[in-house]
N, C-alpha and C positions, 0 to 999 in steps of 0.2 A: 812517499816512503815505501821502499818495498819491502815485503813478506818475508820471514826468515826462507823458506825458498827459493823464492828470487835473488835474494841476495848472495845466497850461497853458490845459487845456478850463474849469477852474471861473474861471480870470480872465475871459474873455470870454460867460460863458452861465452860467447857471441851471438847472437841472432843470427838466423839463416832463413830466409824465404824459404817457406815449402818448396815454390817453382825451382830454387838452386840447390837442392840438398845434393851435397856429395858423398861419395864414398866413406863412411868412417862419421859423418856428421850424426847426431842426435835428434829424436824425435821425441819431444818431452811432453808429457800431461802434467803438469804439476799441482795441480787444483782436484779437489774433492776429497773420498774420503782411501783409505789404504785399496781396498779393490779398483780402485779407478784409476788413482796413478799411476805414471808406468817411465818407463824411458828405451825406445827403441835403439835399434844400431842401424842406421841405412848403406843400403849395401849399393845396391844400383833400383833404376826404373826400370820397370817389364817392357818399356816403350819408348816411343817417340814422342806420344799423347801425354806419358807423366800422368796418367789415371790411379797408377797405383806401381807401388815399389814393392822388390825385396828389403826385408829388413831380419836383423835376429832380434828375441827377445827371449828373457829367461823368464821364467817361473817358478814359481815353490812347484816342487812335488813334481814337476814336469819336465824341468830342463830346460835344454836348449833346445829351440825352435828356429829354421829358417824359413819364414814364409812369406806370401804376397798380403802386404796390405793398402788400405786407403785410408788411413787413422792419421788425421792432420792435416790432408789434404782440402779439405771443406771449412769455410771459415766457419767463426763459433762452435767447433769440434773441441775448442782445450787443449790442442796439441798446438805444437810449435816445434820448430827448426831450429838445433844448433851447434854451431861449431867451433869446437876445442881450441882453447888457446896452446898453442907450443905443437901443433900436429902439421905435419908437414908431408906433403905426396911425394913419392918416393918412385921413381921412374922404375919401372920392372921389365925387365929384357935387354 
């Protein structure tokens, strides 16, 4: 049975391997206590290597944030990859 969490998180998004995260895809902690959880916005990877991405993430009191992280990439981290039902890539040019 899953977690009112989970349940909530698999109506709107799908699983995403770390290694596939796209553009626009999710970067979710969902587990622990309010300072721990979070949910990223994945933007692109710094690389070729896929060691660490751009992502945004908001915060109280702070904002908006564009920065490089490695948060989900390492198994047993508690993050996870995922991506939006009904999103769709959008050719630009």
């Amino acid at each position: 049975m899953l977690g009112p969490g989970l349940a909530l998180e698999s109506s709107y998004c799908r699983h995403a391997p770390s290694s596939r995260l796209r553009p626009g895809d999710l970067v979710i902690k969902s587990s622990g206590g309010a300072g721990d959880r979070e949910v990223l916005i994945f933007d692109r990877w710094t690389g070729g290597d896929r060691t660490a991405y751009w992502a945004y993430q908001q915060r109280r009191g702070y904002g908006t944030d564009h920065l490089v992280l490695r948060a989900g990439l390492a198994s047993g981290s508690g993050h996870h990859g995922c991506r939006p039902f009904h999103v769709h890539e959008d050719q630009v040019g």
